[in-house]
N, CA, C and O atoms as a CHARMM CRD file, in Angstrom:
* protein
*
  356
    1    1 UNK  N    -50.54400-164.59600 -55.80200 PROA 1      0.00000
    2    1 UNK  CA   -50.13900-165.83100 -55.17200 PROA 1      0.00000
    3    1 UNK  C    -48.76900-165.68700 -54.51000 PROA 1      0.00000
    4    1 UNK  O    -48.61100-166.02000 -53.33500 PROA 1      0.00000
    5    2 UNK  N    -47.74200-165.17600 -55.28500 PROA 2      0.00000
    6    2 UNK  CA   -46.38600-164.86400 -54.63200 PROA 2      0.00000
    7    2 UNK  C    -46.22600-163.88800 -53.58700 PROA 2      0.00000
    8    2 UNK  O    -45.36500-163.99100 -52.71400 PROA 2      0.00000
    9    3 UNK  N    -47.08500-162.89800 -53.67300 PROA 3      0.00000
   10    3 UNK  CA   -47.25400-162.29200 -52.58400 PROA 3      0.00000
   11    3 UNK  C    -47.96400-162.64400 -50.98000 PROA 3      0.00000
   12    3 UNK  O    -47.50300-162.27800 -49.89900 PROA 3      0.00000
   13    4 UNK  N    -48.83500-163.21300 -51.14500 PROA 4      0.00000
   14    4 UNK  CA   -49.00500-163.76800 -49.90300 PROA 4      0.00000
   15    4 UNK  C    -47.92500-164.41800 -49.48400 PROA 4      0.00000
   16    4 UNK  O    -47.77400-164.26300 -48.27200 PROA 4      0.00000
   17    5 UNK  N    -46.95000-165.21400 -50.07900 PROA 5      0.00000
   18    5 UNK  CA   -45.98200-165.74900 -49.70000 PROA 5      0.00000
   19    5 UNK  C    -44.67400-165.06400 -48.99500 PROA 5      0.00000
   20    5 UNK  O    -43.84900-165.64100 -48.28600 PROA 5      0.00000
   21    6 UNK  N    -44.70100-163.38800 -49.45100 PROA 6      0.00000
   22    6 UNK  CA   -43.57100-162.79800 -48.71800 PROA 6      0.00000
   23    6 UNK  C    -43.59600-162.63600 -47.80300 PROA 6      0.00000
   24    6 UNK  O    -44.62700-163.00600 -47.24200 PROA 6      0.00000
   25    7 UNK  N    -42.40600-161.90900 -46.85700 PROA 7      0.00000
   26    7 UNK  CA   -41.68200-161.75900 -45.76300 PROA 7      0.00000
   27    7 UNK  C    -40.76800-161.19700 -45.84100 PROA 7      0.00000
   28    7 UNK  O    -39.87100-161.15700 -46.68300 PROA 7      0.00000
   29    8 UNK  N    -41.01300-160.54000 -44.61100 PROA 8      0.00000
   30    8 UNK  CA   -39.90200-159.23800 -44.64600 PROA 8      0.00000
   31    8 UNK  C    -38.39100-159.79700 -43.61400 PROA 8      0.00000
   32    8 UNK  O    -38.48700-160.20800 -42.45700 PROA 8      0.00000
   33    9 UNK  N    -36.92000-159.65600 -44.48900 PROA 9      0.00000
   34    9 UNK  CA   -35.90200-160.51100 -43.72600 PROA 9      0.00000
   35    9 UNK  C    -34.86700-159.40200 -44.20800 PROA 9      0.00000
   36    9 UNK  O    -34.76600-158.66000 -45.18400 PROA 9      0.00000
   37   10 UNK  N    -33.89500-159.74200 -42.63300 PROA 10     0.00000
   38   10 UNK  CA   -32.94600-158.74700 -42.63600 PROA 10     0.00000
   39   10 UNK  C    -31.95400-159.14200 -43.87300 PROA 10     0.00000
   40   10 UNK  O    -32.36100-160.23300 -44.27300 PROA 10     0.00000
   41   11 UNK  N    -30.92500-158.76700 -44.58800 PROA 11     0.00000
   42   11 UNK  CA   -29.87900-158.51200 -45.28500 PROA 11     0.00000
   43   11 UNK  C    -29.09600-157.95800 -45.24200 PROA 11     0.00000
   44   11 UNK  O    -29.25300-156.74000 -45.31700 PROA 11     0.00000
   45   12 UNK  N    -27.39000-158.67100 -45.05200 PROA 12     0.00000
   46   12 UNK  CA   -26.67200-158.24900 -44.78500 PROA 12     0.00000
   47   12 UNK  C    -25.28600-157.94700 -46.43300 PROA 12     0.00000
   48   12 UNK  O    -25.01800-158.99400 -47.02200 PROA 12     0.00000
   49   13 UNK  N    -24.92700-157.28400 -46.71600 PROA 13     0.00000
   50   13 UNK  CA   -23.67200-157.07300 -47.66500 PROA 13     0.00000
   51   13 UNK  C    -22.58100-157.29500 -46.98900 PROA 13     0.00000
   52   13 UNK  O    -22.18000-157.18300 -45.83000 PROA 13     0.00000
   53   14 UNK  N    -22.04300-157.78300 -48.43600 PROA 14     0.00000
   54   14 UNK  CA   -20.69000-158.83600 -48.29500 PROA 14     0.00000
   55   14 UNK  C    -19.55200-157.37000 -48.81300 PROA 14     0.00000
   56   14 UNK  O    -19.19300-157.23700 -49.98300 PROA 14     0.00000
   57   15 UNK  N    -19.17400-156.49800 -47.80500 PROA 15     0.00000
   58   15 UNK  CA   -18.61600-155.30900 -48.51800 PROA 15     0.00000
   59   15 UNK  C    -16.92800-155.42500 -47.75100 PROA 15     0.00000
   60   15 UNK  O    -15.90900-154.90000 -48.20000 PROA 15     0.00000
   61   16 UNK  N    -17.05100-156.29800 -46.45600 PROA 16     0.00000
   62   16 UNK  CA   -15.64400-155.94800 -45.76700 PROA 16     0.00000
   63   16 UNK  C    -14.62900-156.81400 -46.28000 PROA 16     0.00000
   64   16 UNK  O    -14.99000-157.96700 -46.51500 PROA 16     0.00000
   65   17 UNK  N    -13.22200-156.45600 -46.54500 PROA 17     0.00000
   66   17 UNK  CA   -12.45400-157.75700 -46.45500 PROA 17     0.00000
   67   17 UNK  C    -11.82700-158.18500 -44.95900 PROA 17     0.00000
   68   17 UNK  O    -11.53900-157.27800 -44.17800 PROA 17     0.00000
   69   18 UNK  N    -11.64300-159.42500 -44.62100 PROA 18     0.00000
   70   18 UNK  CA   -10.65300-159.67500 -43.60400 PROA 18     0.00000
   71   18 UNK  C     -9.47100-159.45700 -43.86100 PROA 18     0.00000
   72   18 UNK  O     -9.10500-158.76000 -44.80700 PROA 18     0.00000
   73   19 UNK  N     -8.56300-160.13800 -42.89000 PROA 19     0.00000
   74   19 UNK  CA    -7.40700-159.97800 -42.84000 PROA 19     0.00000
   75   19 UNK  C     -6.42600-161.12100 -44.11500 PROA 19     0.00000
   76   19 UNK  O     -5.28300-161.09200 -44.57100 PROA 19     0.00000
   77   20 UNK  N     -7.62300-162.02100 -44.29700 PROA 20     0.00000
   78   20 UNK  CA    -7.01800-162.93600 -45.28600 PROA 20     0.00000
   79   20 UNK  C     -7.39300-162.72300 -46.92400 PROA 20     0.00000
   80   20 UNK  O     -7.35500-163.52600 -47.85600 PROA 20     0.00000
   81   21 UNK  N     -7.83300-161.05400 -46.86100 PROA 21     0.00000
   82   21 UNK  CA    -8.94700-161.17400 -48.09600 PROA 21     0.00000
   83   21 UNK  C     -9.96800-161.43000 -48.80500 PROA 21     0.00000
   84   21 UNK  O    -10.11300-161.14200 -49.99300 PROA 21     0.00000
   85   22 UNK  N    -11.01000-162.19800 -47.83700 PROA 22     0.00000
   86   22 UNK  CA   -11.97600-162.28400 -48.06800 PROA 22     0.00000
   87   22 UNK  C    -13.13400-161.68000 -47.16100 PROA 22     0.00000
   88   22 UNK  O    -13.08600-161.30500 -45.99000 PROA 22     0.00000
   89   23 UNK  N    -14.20700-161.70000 -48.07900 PROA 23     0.00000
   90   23 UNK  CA   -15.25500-160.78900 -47.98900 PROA 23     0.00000
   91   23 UNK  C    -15.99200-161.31100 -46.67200 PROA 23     0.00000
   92   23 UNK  O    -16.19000-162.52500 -46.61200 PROA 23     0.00000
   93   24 UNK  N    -16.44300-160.46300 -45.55000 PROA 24     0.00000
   94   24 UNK  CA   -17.16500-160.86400 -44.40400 PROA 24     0.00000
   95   24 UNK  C    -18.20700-159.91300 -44.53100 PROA 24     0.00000
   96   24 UNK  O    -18.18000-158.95500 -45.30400 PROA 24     0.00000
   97   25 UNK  N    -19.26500-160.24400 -43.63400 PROA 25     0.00000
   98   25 UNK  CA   -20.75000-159.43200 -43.75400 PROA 25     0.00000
   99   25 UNK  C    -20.52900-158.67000 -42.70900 PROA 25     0.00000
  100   25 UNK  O    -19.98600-159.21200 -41.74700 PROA 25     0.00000
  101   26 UNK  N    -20.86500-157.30900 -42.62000 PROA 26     0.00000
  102   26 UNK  CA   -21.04600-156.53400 -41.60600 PROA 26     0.00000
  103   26 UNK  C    -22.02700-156.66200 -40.43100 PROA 26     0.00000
  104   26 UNK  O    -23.21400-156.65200 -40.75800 PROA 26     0.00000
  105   27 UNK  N    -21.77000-156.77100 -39.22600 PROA 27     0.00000
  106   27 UNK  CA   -23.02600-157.16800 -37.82900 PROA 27     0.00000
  107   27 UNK  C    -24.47600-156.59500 -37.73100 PROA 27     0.00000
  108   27 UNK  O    -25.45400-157.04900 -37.13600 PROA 27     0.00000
  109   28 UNK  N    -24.30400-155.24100 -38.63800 PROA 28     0.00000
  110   28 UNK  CA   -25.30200-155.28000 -38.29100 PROA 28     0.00000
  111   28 UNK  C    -25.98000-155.54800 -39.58000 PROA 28     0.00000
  112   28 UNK  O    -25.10500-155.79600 -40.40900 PROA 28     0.00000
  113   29 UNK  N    -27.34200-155.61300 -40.19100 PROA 29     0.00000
  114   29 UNK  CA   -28.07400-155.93500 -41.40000 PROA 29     0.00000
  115   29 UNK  C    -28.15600-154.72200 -42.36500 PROA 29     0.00000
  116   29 UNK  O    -28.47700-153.69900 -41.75900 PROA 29     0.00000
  117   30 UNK  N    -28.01300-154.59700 -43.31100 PROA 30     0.00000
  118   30 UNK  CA   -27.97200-153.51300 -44.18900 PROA 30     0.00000
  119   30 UNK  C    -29.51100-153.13600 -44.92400 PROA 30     0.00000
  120   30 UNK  O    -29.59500-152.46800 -45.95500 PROA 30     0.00000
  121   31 UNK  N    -30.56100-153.63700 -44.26300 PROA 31     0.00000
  122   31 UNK  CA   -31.83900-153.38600 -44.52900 PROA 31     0.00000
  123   31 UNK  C    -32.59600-154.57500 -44.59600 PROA 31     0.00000
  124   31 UNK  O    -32.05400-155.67200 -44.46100 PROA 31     0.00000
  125   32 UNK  N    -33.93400-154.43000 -44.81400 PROA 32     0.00000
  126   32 UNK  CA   -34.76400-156.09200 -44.71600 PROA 32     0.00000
  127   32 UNK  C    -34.97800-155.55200 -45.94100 PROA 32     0.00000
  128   32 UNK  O    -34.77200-154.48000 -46.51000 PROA 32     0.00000
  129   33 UNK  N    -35.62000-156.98500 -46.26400 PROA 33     0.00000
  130   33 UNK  CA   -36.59800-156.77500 -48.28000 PROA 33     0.00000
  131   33 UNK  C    -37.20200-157.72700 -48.00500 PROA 33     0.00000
  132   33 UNK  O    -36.92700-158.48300 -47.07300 PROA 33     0.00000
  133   34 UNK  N    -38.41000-157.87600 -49.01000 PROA 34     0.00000
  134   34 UNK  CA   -39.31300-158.75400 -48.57500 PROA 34     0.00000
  135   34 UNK  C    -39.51700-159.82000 -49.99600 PROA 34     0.00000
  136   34 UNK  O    -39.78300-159.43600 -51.13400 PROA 34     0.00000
  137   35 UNK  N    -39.24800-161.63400 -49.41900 PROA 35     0.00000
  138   35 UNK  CA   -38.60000-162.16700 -50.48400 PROA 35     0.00000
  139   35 UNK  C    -39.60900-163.20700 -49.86700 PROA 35     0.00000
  140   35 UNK  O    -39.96300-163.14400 -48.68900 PROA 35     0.00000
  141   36 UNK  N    -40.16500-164.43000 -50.99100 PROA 36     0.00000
  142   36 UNK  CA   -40.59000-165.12400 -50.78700 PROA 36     0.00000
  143   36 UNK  C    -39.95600-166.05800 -51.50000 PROA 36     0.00000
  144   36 UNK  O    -39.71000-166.01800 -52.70500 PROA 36     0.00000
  145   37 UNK  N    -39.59400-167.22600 -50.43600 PROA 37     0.00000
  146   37 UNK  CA   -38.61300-167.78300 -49.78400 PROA 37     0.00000
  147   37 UNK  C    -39.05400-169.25500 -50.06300 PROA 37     0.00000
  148   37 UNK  O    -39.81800-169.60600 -49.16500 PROA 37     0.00000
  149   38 UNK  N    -38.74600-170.74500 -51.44900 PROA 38     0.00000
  150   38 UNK  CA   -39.09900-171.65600 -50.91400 PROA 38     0.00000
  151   38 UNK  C    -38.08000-172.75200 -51.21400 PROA 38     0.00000
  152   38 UNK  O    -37.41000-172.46200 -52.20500 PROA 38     0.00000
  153   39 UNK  N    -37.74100-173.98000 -50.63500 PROA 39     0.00000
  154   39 UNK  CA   -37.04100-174.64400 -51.09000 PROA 39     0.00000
  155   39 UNK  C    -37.42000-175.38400 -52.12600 PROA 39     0.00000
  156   39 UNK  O    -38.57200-175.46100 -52.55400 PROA 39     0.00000
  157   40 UNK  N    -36.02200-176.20000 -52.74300 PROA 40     0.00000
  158   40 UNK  CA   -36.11600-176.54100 -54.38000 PROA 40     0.00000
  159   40 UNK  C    -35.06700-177.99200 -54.10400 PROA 40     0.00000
  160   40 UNK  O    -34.33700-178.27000 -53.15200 PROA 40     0.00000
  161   41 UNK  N    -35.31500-178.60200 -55.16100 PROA 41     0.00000
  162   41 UNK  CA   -34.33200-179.80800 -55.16900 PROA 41     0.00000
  163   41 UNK  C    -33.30500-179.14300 -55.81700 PROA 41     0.00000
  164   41 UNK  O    -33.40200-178.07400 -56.42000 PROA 41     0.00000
  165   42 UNK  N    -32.43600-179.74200 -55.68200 PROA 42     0.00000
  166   42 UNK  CA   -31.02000-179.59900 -56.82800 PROA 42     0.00000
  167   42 UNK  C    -31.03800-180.44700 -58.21300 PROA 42     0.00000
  168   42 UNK  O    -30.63000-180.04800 -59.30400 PROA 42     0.00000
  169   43 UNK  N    -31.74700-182.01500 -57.83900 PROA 43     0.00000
  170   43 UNK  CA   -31.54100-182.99600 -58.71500 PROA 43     0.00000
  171   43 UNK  C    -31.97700-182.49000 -60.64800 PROA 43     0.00000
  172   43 UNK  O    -31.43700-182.75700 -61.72100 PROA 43     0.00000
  173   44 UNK  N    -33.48400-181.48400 -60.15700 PROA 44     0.00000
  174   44 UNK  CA   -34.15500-181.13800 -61.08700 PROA 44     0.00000
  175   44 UNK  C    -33.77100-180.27100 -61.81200 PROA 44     0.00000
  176   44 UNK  O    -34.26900-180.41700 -62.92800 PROA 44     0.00000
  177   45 UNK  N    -32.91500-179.14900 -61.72800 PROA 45     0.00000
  178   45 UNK  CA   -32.50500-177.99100 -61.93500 PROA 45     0.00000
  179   45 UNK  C    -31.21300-178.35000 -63.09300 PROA 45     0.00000
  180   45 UNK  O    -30.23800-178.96900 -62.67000 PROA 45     0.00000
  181   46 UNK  N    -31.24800-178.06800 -64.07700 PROA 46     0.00000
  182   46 UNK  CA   -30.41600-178.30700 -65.33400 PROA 46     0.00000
  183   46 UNK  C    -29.25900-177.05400 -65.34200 PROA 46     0.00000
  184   46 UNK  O    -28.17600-177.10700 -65.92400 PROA 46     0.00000
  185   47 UNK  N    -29.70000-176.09000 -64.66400 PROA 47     0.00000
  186   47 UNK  CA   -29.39800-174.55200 -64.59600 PROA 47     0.00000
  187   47 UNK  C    -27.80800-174.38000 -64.00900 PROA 47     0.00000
  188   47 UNK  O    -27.78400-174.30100 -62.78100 PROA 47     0.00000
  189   48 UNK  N    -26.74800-174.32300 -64.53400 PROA 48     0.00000
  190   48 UNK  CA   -25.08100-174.23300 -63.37800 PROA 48     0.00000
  191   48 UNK  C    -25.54900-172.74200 -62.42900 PROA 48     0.00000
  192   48 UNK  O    -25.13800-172.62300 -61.27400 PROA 48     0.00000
  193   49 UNK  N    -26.10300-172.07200 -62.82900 PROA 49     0.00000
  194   49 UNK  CA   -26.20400-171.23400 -61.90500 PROA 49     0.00000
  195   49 UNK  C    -27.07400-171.56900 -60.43700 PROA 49     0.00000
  196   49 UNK  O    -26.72100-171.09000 -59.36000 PROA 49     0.00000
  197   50 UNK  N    -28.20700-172.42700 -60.58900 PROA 50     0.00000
  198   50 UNK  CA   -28.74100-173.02200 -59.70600 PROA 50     0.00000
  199   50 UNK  C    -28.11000-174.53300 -59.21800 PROA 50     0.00000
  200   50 UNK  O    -28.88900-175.40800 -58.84000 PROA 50     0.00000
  201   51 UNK  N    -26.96000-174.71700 -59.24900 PROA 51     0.00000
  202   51 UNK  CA   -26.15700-175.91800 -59.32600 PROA 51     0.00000
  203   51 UNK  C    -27.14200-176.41200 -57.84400 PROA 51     0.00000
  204   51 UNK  O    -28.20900-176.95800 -57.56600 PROA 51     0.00000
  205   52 UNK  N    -25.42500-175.52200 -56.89800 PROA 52     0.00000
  206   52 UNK  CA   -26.02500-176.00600 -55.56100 PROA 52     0.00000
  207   52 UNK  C    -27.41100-175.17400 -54.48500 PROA 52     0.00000
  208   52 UNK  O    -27.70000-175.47300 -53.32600 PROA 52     0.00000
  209   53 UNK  N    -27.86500-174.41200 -55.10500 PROA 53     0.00000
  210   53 UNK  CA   -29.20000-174.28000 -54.32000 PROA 53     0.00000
  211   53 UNK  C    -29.79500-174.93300 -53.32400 PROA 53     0.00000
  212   53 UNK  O    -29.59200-176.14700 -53.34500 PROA 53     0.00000
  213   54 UNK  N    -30.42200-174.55600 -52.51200 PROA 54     0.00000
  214   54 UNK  CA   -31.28400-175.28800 -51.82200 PROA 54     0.00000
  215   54 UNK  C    -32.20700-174.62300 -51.06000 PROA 54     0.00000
  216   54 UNK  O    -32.72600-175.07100 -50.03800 PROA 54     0.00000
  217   55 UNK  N    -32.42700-173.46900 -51.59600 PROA 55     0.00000
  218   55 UNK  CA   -33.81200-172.75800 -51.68000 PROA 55     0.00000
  219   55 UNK  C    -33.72700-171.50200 -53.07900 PROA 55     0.00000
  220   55 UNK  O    -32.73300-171.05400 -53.65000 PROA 55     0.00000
  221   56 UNK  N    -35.19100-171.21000 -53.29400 PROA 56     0.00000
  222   56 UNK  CA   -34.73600-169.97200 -54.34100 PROA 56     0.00000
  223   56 UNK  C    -35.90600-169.24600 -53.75400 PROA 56     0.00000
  224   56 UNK  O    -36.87200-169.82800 -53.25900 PROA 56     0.00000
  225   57 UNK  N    -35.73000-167.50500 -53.85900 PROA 57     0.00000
  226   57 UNK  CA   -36.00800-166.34000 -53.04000 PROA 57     0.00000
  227   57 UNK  C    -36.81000-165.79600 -54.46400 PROA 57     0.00000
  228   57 UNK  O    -36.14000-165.44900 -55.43700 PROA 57     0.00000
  229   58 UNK  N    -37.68200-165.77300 -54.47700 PROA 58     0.00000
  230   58 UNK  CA   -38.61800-164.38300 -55.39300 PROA 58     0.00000
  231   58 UNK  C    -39.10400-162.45900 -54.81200 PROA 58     0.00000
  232   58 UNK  O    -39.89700-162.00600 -53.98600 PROA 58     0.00000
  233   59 UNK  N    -38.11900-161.84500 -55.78300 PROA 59     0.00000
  234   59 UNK  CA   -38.36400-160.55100 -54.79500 PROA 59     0.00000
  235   59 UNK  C    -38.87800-159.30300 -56.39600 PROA 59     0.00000
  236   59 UNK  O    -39.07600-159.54100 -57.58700 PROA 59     0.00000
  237   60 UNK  N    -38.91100-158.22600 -55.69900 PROA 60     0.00000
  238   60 UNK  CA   -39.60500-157.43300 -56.30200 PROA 60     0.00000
  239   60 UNK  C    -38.27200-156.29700 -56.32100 PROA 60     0.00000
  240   60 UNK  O    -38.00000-155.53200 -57.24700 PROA 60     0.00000
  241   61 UNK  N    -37.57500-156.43500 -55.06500 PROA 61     0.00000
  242   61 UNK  CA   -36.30700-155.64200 -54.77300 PROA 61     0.00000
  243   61 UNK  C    -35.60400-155.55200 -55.65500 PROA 61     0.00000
  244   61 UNK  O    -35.70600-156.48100 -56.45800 PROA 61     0.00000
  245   62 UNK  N    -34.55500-154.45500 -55.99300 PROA 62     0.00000
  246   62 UNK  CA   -33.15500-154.81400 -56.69800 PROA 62     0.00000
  247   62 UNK  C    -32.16300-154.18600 -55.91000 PROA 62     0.00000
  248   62 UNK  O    -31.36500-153.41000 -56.43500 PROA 62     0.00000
  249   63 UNK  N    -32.12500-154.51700 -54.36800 PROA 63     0.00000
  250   63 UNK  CA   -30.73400-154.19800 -53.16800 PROA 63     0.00000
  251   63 UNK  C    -30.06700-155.84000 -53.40900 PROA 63     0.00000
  252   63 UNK  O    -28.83900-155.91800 -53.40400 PROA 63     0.00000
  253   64 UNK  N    -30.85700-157.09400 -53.61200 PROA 64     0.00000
  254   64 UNK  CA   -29.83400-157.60500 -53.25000 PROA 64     0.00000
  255   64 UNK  C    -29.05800-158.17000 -54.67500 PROA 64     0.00000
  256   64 UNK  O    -29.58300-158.20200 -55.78800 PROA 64     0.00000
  257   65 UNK  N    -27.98400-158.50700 -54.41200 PROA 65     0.00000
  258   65 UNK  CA   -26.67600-158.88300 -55.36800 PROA 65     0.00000
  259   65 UNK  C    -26.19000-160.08500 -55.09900 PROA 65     0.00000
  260   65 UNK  O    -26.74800-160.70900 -54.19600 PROA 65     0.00000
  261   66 UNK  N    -25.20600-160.61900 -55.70200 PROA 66     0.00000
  262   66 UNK  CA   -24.68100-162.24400 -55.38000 PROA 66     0.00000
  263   66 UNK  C    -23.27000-161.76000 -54.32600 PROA 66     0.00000
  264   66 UNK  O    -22.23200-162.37900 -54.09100 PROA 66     0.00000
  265   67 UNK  N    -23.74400-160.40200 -53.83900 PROA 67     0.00000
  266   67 UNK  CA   -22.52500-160.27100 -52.68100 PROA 67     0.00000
  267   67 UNK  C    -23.86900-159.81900 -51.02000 PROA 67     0.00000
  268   67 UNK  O    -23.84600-158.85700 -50.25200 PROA 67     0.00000
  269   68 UNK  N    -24.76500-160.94100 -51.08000 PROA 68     0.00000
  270   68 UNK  CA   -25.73200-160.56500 -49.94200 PROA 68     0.00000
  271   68 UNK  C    -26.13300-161.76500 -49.25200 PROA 68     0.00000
  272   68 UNK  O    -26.36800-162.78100 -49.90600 PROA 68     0.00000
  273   69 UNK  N    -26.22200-161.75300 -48.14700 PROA 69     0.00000
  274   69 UNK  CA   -26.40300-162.81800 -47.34400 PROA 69     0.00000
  275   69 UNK  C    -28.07400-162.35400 -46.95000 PROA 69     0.00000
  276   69 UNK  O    -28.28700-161.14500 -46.87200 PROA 69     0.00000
  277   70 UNK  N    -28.84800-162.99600 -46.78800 PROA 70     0.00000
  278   70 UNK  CA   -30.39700-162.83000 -46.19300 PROA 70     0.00000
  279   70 UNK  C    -30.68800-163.66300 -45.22100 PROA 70     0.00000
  280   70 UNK  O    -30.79100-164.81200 -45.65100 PROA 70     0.00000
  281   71 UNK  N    -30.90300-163.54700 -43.84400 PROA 71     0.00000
  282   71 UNK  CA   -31.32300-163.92900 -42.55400 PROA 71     0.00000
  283   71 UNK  C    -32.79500-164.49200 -42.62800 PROA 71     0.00000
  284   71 UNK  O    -33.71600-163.69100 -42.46800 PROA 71     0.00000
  285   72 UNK  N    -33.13600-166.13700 -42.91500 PROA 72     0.00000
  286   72 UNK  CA   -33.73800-166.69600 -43.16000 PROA 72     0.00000
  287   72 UNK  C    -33.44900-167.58300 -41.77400 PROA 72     0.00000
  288   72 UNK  O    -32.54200-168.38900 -41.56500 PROA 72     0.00000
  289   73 UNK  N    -34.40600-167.20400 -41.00600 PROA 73     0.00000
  290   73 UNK  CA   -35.08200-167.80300 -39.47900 PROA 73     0.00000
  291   73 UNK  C    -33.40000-168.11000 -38.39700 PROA 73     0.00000
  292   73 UNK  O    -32.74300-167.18200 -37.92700 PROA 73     0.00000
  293   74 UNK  N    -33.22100-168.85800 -38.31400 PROA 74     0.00000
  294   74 UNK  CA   -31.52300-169.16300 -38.18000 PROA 74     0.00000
  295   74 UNK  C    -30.36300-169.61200 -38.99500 PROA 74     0.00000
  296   74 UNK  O    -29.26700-169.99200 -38.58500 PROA 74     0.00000
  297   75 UNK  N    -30.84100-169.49400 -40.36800 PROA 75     0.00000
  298   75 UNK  CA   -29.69000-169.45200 -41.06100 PROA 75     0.00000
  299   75 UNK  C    -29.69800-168.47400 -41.78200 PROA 75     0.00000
  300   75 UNK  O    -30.55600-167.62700 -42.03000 PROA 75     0.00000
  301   76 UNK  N    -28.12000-168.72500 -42.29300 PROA 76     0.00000
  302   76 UNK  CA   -28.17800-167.40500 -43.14200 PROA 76     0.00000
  303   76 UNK  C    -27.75800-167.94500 -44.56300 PROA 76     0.00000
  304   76 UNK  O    -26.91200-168.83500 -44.65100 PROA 76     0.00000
  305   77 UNK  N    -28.40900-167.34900 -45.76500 PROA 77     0.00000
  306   77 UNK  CA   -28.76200-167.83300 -46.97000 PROA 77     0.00000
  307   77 UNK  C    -27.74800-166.81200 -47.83700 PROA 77     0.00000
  308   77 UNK  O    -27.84900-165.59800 -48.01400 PROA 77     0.00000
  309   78 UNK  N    -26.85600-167.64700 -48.25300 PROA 78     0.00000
  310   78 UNK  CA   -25.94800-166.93300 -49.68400 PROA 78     0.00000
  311   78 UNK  C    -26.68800-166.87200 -50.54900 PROA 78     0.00000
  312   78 UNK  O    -27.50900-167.73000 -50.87200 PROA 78     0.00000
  313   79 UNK  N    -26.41200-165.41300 -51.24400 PROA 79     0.00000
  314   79 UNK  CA   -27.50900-165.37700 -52.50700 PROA 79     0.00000
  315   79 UNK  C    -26.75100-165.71400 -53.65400 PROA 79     0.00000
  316   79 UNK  O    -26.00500-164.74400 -53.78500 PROA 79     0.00000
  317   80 UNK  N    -26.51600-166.46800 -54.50900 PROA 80     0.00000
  318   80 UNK  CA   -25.77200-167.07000 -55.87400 PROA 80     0.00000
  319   80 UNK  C    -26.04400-166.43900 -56.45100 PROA 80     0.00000
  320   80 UNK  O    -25.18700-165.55600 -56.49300 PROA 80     0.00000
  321   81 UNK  N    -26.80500-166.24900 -57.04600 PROA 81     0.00000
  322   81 UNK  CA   -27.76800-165.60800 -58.78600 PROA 81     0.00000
  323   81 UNK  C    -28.51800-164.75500 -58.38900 PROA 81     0.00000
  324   81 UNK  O    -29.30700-165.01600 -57.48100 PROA 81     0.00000
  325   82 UNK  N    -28.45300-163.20900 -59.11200 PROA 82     0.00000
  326   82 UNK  CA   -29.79100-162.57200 -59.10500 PROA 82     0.00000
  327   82 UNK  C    -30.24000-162.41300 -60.42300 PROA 82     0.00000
  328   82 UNK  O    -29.40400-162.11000 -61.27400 PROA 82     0.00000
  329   83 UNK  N    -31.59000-162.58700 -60.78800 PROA 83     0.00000
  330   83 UNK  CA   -31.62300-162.75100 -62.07900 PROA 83     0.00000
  331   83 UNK  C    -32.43400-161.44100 -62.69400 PROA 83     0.00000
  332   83 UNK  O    -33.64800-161.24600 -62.62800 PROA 83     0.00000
  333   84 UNK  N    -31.31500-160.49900 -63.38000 PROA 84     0.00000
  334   84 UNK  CA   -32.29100-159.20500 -63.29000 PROA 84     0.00000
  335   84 UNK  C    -33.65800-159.14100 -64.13100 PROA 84     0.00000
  336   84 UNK  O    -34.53100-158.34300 -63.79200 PROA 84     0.00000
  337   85 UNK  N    -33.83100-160.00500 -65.24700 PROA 85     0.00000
  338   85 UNK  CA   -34.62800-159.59400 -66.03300 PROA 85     0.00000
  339   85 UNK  C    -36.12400-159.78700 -64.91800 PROA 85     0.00000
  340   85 UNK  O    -36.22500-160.10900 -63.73400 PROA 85     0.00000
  341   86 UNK  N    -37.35100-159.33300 -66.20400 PROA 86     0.00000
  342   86 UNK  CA   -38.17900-159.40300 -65.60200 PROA 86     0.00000
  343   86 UNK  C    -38.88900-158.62200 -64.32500 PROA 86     0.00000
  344   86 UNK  O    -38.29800-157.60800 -63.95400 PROA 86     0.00000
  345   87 UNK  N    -40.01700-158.96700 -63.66200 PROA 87     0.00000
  346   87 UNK  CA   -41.11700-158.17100 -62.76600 PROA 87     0.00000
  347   87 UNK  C    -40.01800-158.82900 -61.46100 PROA 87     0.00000
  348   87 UNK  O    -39.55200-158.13700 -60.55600 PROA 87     0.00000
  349   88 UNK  N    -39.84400-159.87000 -61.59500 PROA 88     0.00000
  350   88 UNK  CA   -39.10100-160.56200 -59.98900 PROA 88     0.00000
  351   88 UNK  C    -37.80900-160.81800 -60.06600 PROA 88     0.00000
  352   88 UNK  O    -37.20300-161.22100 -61.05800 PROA 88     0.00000
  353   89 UNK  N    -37.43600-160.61000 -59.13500 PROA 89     0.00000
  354   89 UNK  CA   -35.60400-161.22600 -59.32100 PROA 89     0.00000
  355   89 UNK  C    -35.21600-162.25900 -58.79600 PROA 89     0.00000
  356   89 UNK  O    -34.04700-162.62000 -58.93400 PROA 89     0.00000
């Protein structure tokens, strides 16, 4: 079932600092992974790690980290939480 749902999306790492110290994503994408992608309320979610969410990503991958941005159609999606245990992250 989760699989029909994936898609393959670019990802970028949060590896540079600026000039003010904080972390910027590099231009070009640091690989795609294929994540299935759906939105979620916030109201329901008891979880501080899922505080502010407003979608959650199911993957099979372990490239991305809570320092990865993922290119989701025209926006681009901060990843908060990766949750290692388990078949999905």
């Amino acid at each position: 079932m989760i699989n029909s749902k994936m898609r393959l999306y670019d990802f970028y790492k949060l590896n540079n600092l600026d000039e003010y110290g904080q972390y910027t994503a590099a231009d070009e994408p640091e690989g795609k992974v294929k994540i299935a992608i759906s939105t979620t309320s916030t109201q329901i979610q008891d979880n501080i790690n899922y505080k502010n969410a407003t979608y959650i990503g199911l993957t099979y991958s372990s490239l991305l980290d809570d320092k990865s941005i993922v290119k989701y159609g025209d926006t681009d999606l901060k990843v908060l939480y990766v949750n290692p245990e388990g078949r999905l992250n």
